[in-house]
C-alpha positions as CSV (number, residue, x, y, z in Angstrom):
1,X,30.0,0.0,-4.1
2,X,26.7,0.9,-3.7
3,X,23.4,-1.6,-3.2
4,X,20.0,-0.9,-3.6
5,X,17.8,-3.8,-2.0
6,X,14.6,-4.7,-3.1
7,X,11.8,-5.8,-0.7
8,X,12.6,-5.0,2.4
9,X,9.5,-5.6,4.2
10,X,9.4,-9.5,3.0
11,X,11.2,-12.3,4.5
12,X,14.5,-12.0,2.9
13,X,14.5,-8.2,1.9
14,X,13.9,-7.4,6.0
15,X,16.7,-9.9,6.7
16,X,18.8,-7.7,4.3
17,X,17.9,-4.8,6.3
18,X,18.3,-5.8,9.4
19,X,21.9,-6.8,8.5
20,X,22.6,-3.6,6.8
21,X,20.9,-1.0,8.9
22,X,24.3,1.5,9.3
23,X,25.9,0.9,6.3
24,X,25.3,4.0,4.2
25,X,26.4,2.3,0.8
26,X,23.7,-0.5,1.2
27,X,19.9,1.3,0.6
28,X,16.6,-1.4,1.9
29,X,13.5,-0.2,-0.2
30,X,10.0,-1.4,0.1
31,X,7.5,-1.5,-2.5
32,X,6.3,2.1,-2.0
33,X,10.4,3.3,-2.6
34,X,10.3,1.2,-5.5
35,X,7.9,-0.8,-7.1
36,X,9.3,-3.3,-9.6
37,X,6.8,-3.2,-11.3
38,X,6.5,-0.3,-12.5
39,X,9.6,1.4,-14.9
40,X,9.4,4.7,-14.0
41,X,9.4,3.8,-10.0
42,X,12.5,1.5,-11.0
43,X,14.7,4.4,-13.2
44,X,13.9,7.5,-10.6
45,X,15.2,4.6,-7.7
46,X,18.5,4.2,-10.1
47,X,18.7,8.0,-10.7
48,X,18.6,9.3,-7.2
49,X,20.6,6.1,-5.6
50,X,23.5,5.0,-8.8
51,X,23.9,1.9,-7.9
52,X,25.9,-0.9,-8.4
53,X,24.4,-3.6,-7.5
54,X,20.3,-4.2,-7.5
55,X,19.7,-7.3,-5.1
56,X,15.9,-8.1,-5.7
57,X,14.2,-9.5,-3.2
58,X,10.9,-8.5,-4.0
59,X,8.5,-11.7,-4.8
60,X,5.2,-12.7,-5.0
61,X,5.9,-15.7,-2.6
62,X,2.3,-17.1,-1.6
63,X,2.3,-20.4,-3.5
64,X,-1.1,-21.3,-2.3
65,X,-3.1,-18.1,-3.7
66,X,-0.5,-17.7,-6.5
67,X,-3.1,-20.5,-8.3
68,X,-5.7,-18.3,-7.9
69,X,-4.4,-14.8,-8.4
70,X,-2.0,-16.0,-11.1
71,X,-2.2,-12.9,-12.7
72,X,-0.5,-11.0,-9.7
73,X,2.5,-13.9,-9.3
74,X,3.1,-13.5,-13.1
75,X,3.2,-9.4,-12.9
76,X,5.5,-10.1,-10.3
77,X,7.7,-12.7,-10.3
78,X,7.7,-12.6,-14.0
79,X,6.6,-9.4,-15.7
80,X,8.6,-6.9,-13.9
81,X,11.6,-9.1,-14.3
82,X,11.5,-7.6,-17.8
83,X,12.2,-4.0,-17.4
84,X,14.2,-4.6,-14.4
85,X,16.5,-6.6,-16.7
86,X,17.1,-4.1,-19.1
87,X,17.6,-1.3,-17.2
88,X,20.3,-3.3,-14.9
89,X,21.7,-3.5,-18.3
90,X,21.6,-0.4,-19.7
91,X,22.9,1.2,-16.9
92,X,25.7,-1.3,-15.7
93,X,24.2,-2.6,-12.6
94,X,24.8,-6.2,-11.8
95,X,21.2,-8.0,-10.9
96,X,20.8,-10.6,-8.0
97,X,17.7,-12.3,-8.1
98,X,16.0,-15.0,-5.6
99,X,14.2,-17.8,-7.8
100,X,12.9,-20.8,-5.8
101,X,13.4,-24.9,-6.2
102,X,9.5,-24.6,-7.0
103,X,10.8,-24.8,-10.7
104,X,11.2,-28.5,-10.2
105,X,8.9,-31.1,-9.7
106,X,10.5,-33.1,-7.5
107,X,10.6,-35.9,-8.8
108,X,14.3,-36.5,-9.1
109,X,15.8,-38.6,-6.7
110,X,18.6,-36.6,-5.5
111,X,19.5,-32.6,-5.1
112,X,18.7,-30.8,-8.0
113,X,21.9,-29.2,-10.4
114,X,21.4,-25.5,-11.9
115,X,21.4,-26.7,-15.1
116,X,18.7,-29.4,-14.6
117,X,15.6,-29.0,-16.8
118,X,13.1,-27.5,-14.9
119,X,9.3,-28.6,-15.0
120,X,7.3,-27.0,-13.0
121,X,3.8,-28.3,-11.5
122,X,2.1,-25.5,-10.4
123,X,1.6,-21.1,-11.0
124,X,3.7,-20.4,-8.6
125,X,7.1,-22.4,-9.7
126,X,6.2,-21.2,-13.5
127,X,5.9,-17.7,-12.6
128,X,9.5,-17.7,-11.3
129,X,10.9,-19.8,-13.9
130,X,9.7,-17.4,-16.5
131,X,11.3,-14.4,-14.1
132,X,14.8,-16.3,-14.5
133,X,14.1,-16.7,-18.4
134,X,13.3,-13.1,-18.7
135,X,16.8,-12.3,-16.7
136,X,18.7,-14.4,-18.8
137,X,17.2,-12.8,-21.7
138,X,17.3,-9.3,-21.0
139,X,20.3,-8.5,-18.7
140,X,23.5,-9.2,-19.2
141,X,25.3,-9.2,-15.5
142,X,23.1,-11.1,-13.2
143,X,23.3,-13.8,-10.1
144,X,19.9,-16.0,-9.9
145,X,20.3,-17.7,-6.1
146,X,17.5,-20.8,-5.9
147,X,16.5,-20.9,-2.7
148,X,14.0,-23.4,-1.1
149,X,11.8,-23.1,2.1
150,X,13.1,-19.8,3.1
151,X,12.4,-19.1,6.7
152,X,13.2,-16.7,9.4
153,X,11.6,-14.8,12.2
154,X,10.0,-11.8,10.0
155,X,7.8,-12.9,7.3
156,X,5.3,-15.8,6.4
157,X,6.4,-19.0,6.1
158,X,6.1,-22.7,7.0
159,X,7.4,-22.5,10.1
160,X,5.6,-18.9,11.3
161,X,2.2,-20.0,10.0
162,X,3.3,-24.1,11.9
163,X,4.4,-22.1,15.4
164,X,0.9,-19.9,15.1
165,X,-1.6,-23.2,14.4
166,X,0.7,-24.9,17.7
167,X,-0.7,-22.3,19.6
168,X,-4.3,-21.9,18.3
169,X,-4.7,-26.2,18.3
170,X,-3.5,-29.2,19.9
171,X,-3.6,-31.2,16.7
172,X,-2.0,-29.6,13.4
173,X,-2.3,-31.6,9.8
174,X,0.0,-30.7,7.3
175,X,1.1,-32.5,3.9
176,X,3.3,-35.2,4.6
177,X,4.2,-36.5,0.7
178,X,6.8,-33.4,0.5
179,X,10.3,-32.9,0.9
180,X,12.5,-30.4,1.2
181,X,15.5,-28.7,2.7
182,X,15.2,-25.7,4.6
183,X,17.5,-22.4,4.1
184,X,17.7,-20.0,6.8
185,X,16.9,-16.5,5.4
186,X,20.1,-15.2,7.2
187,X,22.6,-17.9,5.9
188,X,21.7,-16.4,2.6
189,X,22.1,-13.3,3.2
């Protein structure tokens, strides 16, 4: 079986790699290899590689800026999810996608189900909501994982930008009306 990964320079996608690095049936792209965003990147990447199995890793993940640069978190996390849909389908390949629990509000008072209704509050959790409604839509064999505050010891995230502040400062603020549950990006892969 072979596995084209998606993303390989982000948080999960180098996680991917690093487990993978001599296994010549598992192939760790980065954006320049193959940009989901763009079709022709994504069918030359199928061509040369026939693969079985697309895991995409590949995200717009910076919920802060992804209020201001919508646009870019829609393209991404959204958009793209289009063509890489219907190419997974029309050439067989099973698609596993990372969404986020961003695509609730929180608000329910114990864990979230799959099959809860989602409402989103901000860019971010929409953008990837409409990248699991454009799966569903457009692909026929797919696996959408919801994962929620990734973190490991490549990438940025809560607990890399947290350790970098402990060292610049004494005293760190951060929110403290949120909740969540942690998932460590090599327990999913």
């Amino acid at each position: 079986m072979k596995i084209i990964i998606s993303g390989k320079n982000g948080l999960l996608g180098s996680t991917f790699a690093e487990r993978n690095l001599n296994n010549p049936d598992v192939s760790c792209l980065s954006h320049q290899e193959m940009d989901i965003c763009n079709y022709k990147s994504i069918t030359n990447t199928i061509k040369n590689y026939k693969p079985n199995v697309i895991i995409n890793c590949a995200a717009y993940t910076d919920v802060t800026s992804a209020e201001i640069d919508s646009e870019a978190a829609f393209r991404i996390n959204s958009e793209s999810l289009i063509d890489l849909s219907k190419i997974c389908k029309d050439e067989g390949i099973k698609l596993v996608h990372f969404s986020t629990d961003y695509i609730f509000d929180g608000s329910k008072n114990e864990p979230y189900l799959e099959n809860d209704e989602p409402c989103p509050v901000n860019k971010y959790g929409l953008s990837k909501l409409k990248g699991e409604e454009n799966i569903r839509k457009y692909c026929s064999d797919f696996l959408i994982i919801r994962v929620s505050w990734l973190y490991g010891k490549n990438g940025n995230n809560f607990f890399s930008k947290a350790f970098g502040l402990l060292q610049e400062k004494s005293v760190m603020e951060i929110v403290a009306d949120q909740y969540g549950k942690t998932t460590y990006s090599h327990d999913v892969v």
